[in-house]
KOLKOL-23806 format. One record per residue: residue in three letters; x, y, z of N, C-alpha, C, O, CB in turn. Coordinates in steps of 0.2 Angstrom, whole numbers, plus 5000, padded with zeros to 4 digits. Glycine has a CB too. Layout:
<recs>
AlaXYZXYZXYZXYZXYZ...
</recs>
This chain:
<recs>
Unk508349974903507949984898507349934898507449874897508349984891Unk506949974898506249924898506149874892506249884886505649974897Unk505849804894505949784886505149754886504849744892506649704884Unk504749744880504149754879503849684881503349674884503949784872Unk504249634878504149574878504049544886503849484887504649544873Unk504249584889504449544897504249574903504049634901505349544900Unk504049564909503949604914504249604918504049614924503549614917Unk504849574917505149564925505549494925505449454921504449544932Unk506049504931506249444932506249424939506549454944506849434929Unk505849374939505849324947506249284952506649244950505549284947Unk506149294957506849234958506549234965506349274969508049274959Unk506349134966506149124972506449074977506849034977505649104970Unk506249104982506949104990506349064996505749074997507249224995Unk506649024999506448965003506249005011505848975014507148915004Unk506649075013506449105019506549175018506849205014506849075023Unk506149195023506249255023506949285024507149325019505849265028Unk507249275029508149295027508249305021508349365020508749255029Unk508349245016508649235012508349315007508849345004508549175010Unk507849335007507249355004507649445004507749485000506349325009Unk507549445012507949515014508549505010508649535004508149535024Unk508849465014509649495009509749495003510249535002510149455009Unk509449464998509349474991509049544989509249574985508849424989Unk508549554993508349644990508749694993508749754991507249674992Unk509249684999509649715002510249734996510249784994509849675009Unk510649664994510849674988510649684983511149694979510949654988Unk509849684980510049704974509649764972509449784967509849654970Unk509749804977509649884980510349904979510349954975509449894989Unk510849874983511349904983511749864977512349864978511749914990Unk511449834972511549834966511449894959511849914955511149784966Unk510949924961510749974956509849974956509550024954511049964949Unk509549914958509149914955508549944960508549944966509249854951Unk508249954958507450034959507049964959507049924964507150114950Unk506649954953505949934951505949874954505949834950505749944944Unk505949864964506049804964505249794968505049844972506749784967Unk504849744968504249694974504549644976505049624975503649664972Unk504149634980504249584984503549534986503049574988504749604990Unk503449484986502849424988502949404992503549404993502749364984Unk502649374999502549315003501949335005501449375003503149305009Unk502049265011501449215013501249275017500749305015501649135018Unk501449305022501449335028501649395028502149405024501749305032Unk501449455031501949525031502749505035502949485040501449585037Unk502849525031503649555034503849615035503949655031504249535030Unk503849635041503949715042504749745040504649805038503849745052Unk505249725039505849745034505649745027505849785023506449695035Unk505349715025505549705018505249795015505749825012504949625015Unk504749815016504849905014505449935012505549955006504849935020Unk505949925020506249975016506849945014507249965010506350045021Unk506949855016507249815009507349835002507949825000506949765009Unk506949864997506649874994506449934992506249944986506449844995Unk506549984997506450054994505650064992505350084986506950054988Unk505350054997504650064997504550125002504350125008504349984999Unk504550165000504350235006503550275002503550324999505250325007Unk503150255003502350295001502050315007501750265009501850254998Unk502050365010501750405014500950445013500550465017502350445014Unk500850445008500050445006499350415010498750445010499950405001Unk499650365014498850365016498850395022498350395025498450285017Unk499450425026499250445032498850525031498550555035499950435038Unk499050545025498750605021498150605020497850645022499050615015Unk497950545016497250535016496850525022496250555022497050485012Unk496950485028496650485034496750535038496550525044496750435036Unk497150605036497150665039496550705036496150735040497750695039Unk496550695028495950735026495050695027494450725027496150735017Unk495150625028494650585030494250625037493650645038495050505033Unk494850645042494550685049494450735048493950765051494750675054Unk495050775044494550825044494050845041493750895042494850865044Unk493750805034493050805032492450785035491850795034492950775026Unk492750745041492350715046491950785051491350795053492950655050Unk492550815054492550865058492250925055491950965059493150885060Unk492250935049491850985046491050965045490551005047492251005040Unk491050915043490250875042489850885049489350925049490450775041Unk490150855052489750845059489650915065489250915069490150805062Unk490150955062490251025067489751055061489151045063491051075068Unk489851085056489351105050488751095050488351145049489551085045Unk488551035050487750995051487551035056487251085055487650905054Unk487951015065487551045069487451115068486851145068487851025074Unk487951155068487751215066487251225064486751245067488051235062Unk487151215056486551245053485851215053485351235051486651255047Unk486051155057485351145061485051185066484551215066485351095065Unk485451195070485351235076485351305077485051335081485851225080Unk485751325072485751395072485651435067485551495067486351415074Unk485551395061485351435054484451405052483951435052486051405046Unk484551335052483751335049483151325055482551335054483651275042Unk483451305062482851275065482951305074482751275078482951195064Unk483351365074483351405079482951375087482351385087483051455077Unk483251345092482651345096483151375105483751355106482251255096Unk482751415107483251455112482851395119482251395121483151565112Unk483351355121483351315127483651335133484251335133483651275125Unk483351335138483751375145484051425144484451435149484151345148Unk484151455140484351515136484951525134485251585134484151575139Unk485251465132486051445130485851455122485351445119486451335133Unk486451495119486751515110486451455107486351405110487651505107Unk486151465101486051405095486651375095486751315095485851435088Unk487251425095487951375091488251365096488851385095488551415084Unk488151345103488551325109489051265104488851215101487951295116Unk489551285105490151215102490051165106489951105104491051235102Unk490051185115490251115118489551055116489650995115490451115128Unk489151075115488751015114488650975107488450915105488151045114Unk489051015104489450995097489850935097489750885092490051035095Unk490450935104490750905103490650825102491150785099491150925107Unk490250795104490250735104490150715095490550685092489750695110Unk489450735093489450715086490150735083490450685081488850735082Unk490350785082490750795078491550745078491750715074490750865081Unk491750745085492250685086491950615084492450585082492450685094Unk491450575084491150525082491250525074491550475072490450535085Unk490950585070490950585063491950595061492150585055490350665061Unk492250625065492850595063493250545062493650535058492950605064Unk493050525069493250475067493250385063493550335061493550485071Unk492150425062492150385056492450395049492750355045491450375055Unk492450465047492650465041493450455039493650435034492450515039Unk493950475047494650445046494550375046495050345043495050465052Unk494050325048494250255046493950225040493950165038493950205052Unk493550285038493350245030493950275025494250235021492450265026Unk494050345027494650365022495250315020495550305015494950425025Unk495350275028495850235029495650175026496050145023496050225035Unk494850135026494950075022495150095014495650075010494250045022Unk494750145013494650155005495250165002495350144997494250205003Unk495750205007496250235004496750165003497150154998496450295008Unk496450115008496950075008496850024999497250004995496950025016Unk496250015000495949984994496349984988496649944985495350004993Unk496250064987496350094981497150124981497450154976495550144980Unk497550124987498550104984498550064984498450044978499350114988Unk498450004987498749924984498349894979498449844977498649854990Unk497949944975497649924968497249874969497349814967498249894963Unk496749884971496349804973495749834972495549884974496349774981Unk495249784968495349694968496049684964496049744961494649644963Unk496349664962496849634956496649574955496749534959497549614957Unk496249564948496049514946496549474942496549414941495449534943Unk497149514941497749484936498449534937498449594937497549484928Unk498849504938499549534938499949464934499749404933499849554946Unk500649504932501049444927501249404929501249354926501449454923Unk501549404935501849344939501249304942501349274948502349384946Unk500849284940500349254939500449194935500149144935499849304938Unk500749214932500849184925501549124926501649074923501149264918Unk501749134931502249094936501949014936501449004938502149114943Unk502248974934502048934938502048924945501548914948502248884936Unk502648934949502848924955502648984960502748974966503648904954Unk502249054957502049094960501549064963501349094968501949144957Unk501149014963500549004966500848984973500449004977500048954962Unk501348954974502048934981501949014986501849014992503248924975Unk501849074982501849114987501649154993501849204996501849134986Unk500649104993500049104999500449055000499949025000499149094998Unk501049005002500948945005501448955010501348975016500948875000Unk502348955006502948965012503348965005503748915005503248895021Unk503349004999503949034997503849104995503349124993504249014993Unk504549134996504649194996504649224988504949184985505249205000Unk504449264986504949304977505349364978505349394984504249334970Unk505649384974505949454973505849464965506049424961506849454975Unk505549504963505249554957505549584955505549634959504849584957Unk506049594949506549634946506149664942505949624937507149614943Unk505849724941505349724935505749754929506349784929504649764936Unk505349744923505749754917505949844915506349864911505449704911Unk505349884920505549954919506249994924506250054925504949984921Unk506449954925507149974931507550014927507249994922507749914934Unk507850044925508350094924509050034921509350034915508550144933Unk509249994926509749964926509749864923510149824923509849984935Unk508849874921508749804920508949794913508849824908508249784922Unk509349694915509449694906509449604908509749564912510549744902Unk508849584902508749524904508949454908508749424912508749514902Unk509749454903510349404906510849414912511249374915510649404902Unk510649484912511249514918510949514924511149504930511649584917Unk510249544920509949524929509449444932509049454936509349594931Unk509549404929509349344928510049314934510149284940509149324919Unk510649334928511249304930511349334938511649304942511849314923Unk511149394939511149414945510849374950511249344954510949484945Unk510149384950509849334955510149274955510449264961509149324953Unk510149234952510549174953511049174958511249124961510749154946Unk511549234959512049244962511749244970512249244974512449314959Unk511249254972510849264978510749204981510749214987510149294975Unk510749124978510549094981509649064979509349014982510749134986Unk509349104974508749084973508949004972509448974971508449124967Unk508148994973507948914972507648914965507648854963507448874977Unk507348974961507348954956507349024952506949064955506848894955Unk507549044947507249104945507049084937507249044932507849174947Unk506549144937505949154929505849204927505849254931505349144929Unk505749214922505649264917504949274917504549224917505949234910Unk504749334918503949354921503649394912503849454909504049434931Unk503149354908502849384903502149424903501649394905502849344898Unk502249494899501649504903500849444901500349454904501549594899
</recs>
């Protein structure tokens, strides 16, 4: 049950291990609405956590194909709709001469789809989030780890899951206000 006053509860871990096994368990705790912070990517921590978003490889499929259309399209009605010009006497709309802009415009627009898209899931800029509000979060650009219980979980209840983390091994855990 979500409570208004709170966002979460924090619990901070000295290493990465420690860090996995904590969201390993407190997954197979019950609990959903979990993040996670460090210094560095950790490629487990995902699906530690129950993180599966599949979206941007969606957006960087639609990136190329607006790309592929742009660039085949352009040429086209250059060539063959407004500015006709018969050369060695090859079609206006010969595709193979297509091919290079067209592949080029794809896969510029598949790599901006992919910045942008990336930008705008991980929510960025973030000028503020609550665990901000940490003192000891600022430890997380440097070499410590967190685990984020937030307070919308299904299964969260301040004391039990405070008292939970603690069972983990954290080095310190906190009460995150929005």
């Amino acid at each position: 049950m979500a409570d208004p006053a709170l966002h979460g509860v924090l619990a901070e871990f000295d290493n990465p291990t420690s860090l996995l096994n904590a969201a390993h368990k407190a997954r197979e705790a019950g609990y959903r609405d979990l993040d996670a912070f460090t210094p560095y990517p950790i490629e487990e921590i995902s699906d530690a956590i129950g993180f599966h978003d599949r979206r941007l490889s969606k957006i960087v499929l639609g990136g190329g194909l607006a790309g592929m259309l742009a660039g085949y399209g352009l040429q086209y009605w250059v060539h063959a709709v407004t500015y006709p010009i018969n050369v060695a006497g090859k079609p206006p709309n010969s595709w193979p001469q297509f091919v290079p802009v067209t592949f080029e415009l794809t896969i510029l627009f598949s790599a901006l789809a992919a910045v942008i898209g990336m930008i705008v899931l991980n929510g960025l800029p973030m000028p503020y989030h609550p665990v901000f509000n940490v003192p000891r979060f600022s430890n997380a650009s440097r070499d410590r780890f967190f685990l984020l219980v937030e307070a919308t979980d299904p299964k969260f209840d301040r004391k039990q899951t405070m008292d939970f983390l603690k069972t983990l091994q954290a080095r310190e855990v906190s009460e995150v206000e929005p």
